[in-house]
Phi, psi and omega in degrees: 000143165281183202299289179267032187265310178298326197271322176294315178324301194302310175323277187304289193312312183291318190303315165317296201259005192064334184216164182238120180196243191320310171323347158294339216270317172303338182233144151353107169334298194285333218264331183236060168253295189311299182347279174309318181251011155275334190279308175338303203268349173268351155316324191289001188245001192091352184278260195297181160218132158250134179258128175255123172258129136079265168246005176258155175253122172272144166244103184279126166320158174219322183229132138295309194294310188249032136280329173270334155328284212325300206244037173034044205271333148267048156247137169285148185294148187278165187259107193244118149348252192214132164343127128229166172271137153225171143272119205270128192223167114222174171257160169293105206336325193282006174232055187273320196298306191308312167300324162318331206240341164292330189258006187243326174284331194260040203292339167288005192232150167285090162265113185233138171302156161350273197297332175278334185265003193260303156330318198268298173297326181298317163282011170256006181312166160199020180199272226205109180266123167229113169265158179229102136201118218292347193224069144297153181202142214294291205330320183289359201254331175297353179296289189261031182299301172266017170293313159347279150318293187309314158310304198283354176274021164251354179083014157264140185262184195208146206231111189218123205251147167214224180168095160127002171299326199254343190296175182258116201200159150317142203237111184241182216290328177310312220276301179298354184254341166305306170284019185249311203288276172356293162282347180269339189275311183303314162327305195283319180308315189305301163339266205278334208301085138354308195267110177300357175233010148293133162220196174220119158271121163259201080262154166269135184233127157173110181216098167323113172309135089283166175260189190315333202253038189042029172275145210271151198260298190191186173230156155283132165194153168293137193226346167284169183244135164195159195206110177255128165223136162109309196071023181221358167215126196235169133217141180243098212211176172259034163249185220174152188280096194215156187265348166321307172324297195281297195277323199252320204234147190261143217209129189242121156201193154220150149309097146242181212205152178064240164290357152281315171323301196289329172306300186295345182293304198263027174233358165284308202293323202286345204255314196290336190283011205217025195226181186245150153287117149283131189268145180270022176281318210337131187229119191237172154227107194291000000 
């Protein structure tokens, strides 16, 4: 499901049942990853309560009313015209009225929210996507799921930068959500792609420096967020596909175009040329 198909579910489920709990039992391992960390933060706003029934957590409803203000489900999308540079932010739902009123003194500047400009370049693609995002995560991909599809069923192909998929490590949950993303993006692509000479690459940038005697000096790795379509359109900021971006964390960049655009293309390609392939056999154990 995509981002607001899970935010209507949780709305209609608390409206049947007052609570969320065995009704997890009913969605998708990934669909109820997003599910589990949207409930989380609204316990954390004061909207739910949760309760431990034995090894299960029930989530009870407390305000129905300002979970749905909470998660805009009657606010309309925003409309962007057309690519420009602007700036691009979000905020944390709970300082949503304060974006309201931050995009209303500044009505003379291009403000676009996160998640409408991460939308909006996957449908103006026609050729070639290229992303940076080193701490991608499976949750995050339901923000943009079906713009996804919908590129690969146009036959752009994508290009995807990461970090830290191939090192040998202990593995914590960051780790684990990152590699499910890795496979759910190669999946949906396999799925949907229409064009046989469309493809999806992913690679890794991430390395331990040593020196001769192998004490480790420092690592490499990539830390920018980008999002290129085209070579005509970019964006550069620190958010990124995750659901923390979109929903929780307060998040800065911008949309530019043309030979800004072309910069970033070709400040993508030097990380990219330099970087390892995830094969889409990859295999871990999660």
């Amino acid at each position: 499901m995509n981002s607001e198909k899970l935010n209507q579910w949780v709305v209609d489920t608390f409206e049947k049942n007052g609570q969320i709990g065995n009704e997890l039992d009913n969605v998708s391992s990934d669909d109820r990853e997003s599910i589990n960390f949207l409930l989380n933060y609204l316990v954390s706003a004061g909207f739910v309560k949760s309760e431990k029934i034995g090894t299960r957590i029930n989530y009870v409803v407390q305000d129905l009313d300002k979970i749905k203000e909470f998660l805009g489900l009657n606010k309309k999308t925003e409309i962007i015209s057309s690519l420009q540079d602007s700036t691009v932010i979000n905020l944390p739902l709970s300082m949503h009225e304060k974006l309201i009123s931050l995009k209303k003194n500044y009505s003379d500047l291009n403000i676009i929210e996160l998640k409408d400009v991460f939308k909006k370049l996957l449908n103006s693609a026609s050729d070639e996507v290229l992303i940076a995002s080193p701490f991608i995560e499976i949750d995050g991909i339901a923000y943009i799921l079906d713009e996804l599809i919908d590129s690969a069923s146009r036959g752009v192909s994508f290009k995807i930068l990461t970090r830290d998929v191939l090192v040998k490590k202990s593995y914590n949950n960051t780790h684990t959500k990152k590699i499910k993303a890795v496979l759910k993006l190669y999946e949906l692509f396999d799925q949907y792609q229409s064009n046989p000479n469309a493809f999806m690459e992913i690679r890794d940038f991430g390395e331990e420096v040593s020196d001769s005697h192998l004490n480790k000096l420092h690592y490499e790795g990539i830390h920018q967020k980008l999002m290129i379509v085209d070579k005509k359109y970019a964006y550069v900021g620190s958010g990124e596909i995750r659901s923390p971006s979109f929903l929780s964390n307060g998040e800065s960049g911008y949309l530019t175009t043309g030979r800004q655009a072309e910069f970033w293309y070709d400040f993508f390609d030097i990380f990219w040329s330099n970087s390892k392939p995830v094969s889409k056999d990859f295999s871990f154990t999660l």
